[in-house]
N, C-alpha and C positions, 0 to 999 in steps of 0.2 A: 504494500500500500504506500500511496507516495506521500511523503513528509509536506504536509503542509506551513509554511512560510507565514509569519502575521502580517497583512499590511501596511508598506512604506505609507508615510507621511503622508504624501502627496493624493495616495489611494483613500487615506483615513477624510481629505477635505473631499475628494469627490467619488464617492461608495460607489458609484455609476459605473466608474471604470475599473472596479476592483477585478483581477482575474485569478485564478488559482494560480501559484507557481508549484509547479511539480519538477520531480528530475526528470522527467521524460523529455529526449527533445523534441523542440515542437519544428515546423517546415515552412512557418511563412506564410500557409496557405490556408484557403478558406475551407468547410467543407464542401463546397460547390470545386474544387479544383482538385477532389482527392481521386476525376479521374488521369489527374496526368501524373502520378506517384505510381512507381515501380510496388507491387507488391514484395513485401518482407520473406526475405531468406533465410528458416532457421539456418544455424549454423550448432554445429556440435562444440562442446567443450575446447575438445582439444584441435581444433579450426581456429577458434578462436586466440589459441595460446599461438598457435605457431603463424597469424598473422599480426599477432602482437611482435613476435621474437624478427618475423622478418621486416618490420614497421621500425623497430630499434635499432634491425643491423643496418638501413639500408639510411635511417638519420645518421649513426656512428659512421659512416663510408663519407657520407656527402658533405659532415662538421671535418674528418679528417681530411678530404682534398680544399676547402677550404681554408684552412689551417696549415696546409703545404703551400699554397698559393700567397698566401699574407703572409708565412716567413720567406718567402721567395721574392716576394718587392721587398720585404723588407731590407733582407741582403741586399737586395738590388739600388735599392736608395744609399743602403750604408755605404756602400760599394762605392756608387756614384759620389755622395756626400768626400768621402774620404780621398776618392781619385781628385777632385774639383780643389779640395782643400790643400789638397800637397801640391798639385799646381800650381793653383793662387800661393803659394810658399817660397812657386819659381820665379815669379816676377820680380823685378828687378825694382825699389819705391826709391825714389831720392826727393830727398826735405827740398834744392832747390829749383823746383820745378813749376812752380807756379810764384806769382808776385806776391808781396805782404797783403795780407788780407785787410788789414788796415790803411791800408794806402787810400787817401781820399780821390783820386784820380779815377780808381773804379767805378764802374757802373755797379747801382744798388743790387742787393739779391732780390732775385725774381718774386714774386706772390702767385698765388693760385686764382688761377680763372674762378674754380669754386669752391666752395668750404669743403666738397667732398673728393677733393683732387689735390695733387700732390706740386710743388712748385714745377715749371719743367728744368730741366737738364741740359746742360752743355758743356763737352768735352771733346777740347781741342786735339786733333791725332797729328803728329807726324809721322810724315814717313820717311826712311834714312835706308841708306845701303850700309849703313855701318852700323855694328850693336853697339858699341861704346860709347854712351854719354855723352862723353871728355871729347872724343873725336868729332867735332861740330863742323858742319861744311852745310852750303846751301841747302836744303831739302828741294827735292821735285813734287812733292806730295805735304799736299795741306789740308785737311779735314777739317769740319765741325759737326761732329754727332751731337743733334739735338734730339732730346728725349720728350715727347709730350707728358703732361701733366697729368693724365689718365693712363702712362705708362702703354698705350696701343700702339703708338706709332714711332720709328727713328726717323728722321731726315738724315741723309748723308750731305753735307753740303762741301763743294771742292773752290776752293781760293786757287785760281789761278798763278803760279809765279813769276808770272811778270807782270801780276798787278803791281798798279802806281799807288802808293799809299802813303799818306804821312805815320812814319816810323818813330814813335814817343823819346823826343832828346837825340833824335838823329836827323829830322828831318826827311824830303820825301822820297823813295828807294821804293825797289820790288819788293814785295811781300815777303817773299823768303830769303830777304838779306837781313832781316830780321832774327832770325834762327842765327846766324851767319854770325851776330854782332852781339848777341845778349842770351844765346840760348832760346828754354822754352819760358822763360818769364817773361821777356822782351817778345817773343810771337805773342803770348797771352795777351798780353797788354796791346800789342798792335791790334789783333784782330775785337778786341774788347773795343777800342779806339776809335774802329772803322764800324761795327755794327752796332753799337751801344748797349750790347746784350754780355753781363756777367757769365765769363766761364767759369765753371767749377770744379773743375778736373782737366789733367793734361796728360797725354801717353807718344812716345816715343814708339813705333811701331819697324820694326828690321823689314823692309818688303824681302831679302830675299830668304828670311826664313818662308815665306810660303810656297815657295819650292818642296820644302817636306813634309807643313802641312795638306798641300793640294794634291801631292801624290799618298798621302794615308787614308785622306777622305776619299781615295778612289776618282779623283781626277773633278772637274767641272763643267756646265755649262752655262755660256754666255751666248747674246747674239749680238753678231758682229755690224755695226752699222755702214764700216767703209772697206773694201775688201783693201790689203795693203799687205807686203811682205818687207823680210828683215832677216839679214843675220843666217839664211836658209830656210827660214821657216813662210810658211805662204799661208793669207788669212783672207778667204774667202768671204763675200759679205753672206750673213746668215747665221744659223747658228753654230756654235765652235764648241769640239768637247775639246779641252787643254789640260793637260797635266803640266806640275810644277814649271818646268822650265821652259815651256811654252809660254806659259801663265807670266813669266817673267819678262820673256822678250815682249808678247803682247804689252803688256801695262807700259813698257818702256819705248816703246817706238811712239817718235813723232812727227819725225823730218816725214815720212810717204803719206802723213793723215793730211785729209783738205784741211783742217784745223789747225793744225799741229798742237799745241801744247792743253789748249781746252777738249779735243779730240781725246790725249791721250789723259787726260784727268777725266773725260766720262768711260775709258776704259776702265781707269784704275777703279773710280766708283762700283761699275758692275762685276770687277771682278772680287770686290770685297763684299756688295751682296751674292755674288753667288758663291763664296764660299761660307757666309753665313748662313747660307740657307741649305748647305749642304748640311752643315752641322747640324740641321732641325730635323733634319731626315729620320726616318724610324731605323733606315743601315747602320747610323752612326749610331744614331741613341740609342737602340736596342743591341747592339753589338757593346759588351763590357768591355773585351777586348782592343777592339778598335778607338772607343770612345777613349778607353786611358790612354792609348798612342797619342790621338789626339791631340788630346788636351795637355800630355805631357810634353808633347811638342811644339806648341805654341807659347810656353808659358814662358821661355827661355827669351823669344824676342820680343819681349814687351817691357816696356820701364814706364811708369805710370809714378804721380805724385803718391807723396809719402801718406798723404789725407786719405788715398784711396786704397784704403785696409782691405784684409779678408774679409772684417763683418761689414763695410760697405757695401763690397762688392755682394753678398752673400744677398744683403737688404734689398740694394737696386735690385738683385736679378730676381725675388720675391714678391716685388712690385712690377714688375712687366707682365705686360696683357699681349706683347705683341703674338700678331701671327702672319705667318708667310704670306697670307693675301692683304696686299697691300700697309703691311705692317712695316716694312723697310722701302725708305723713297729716297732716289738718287736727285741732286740739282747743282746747279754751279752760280755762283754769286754773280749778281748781277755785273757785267762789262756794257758800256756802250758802242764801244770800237775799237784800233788801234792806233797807236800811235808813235811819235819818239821824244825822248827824253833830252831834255837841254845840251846832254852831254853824248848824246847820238843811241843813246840807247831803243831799241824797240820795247814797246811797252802794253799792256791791256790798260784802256781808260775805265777807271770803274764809272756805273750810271746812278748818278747821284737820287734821282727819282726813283727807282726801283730800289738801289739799297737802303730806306727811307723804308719802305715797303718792308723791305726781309727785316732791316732793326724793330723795326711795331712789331710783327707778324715775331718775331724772335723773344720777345720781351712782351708780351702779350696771351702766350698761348695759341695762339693764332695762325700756326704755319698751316693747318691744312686748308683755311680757305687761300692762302697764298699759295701754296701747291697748286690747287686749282685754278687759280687764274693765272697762272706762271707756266 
């Protein structure tokens, strides 16, 4: 006989709705619908035990491949966590790499578009044929990774080096005579100078370590906008798979580009997104193996300011939302022609009206609707 239950509160103010509760389960249904219910199957005693017994084994199977599988990312994070960490151990940090933060001549630090966003981000790259610091000589390679505020998207942006620029306490000179003259604190401040937007980080980058990264990721694709050769190698216009040292003449040829030297700074742009985007790949990422080559290989030509710690880096790359569709965008600072310099030099004029444009759109939050109209 079934256990009859007293009635909840609720049943005690309206006795209308009272119903029995019994243990039996009930179906949901009305008596009007008892004819679409399957008629009851006795089942014997011992049916019943031995659908119990395989009802437990077949839960105990399914908690135990669960439980392989979550110590299996588990490892797999630690794995990662710990590869990424003794990398980041390899980079190279020196204290003077960026200007006194106190220095009044700086542009302010940035503020967030919205209360639920994060300031954006920019960090100036050089690029150098030589690993050494100390070893300073023009760079051909000028970067500004800027990071939006929502952490969704990078801009790559390329300063050409024969822009004409006023150089801070030097007067006015190409862009990377700058590097040349004061390192990367005197670039910082140039390009700080020129777009009115505060950098906050600065990295020195070896192009031709990507020679051994680009051949570990299993080579790249780029498409080539101007077909052009060099050196023996022949570059078809369209798409190009490159391995390392292809990847190297590419980025560096610029005498046979119709452009020449902005030609080969939107090379060098695409070929740092697409080794970025190699890295995102599930071959790389899912491969432990590969991934620790990787990353242990990269970590060797990089020198980045001293501010930009392990747990920075750790934090930044926690806060990105990027992803491969249209989450990395290539662009080149605004020029409005060419020209030459008092002293007969050839030069890029920069376009005072556009880079107006890029410093708002910079110090704003604002680069994707400038992307868009640019």
């Amino acid at each position: 006989m079934a256990n009859e239950q007293p009635p909840t509160r609720a049943q005690q103010e309206n006795p209308s709705k009272v119903q029995p509760q019994t243990d039996e389960p009930t179906t949901g249904l009305s008596q009007a619908d008892d004819g679409y219910l399957l008629p009851k199957q006795e089942q014997s005693p011992a049916e019943t035990k031995r659908r119990r017994r395989r009802g437990r084994l077949v839960a105990t199977v399914a908690l135990g491949v669960m439980g392989l599988i979550l110590v299996a990312i588990a490892a797999l994070i630690g794995f990662y966590a710990k590869t990424a960490n003794d990398a980041m151990n390899q980079v190279q940090r020196q204290p003077s790499m960026m200007p006194q933060s106190t220095d009044p001549s700086r542009p302010p630090e940035p503020t967030p578009a919205a209360e639920n966003l994060q300031p954006p981000l920019n960090v100036l790259i050089m690029g150098t044929d030589s690993r050494g610091y100390g070893d300073q000589g023009r760079s051909d390679v000028l970067m500004l990774a800027h990071v939006s505020g929502d952490r969704q998207s990078v801009y790559l942006i390329s300063f050409p080096r024969d822009m004409w620029v006023p150089i801070p306490g030097r007067g006015n000179a190409k862009i990377n005579a700058a590097y040349a003259w004061g390192g990367m604190p005197l670039a910082v401040q140039t390009v700080e100078s020129l777009t009115g937007a505060r950098i906050d980080h600065s990295g020195i980058v070896d192009f031709e370590g990507f020679v051994s990264i680009i051949d570990a990721i299993g080579g790249i694709e780029v498409y080539n906008f101007a077909a052009s050769g060099i050196d023996g190698y022949t570059f078809p216009a369209g798409p190009l798979t490159l391995d390392g040292k292809a990847a190297l003449v590419y980025t560096r040829e610029r005498v046979t580009l119709p452009h020449g030297d902005l030609d080969r700074a939107r090379r060098q742009r695409d070929v740092v997104i697409a080794v970025t985007k190699k890295l995102m790949t599930p071959e790389v990422l899912a491969d432990p193996g590969r991934f620790s080559e990787v990353i242990n290989l990269m970590a060797p030509y990089f020198t980045v300011d001293d501010n930009l710690t392990n747990a920075r880096m750790i934090e930044l790359a926690l806060q990105m939302r990027y992803s491969q569709e249209g989450g990395l965008r290539s662009l080149q600072a605004p020029i409005s022609g060419f020209g030459s310099s008092v002293d007969g030099q050839s030069i890029d004029i920069v376009d005072p009206v556009r880079m107006a444009e890029l410093s708002k759109a910079l110090t704003t939050d604002t680069m994707a609707t400038y992307w868009e109209q640019h």
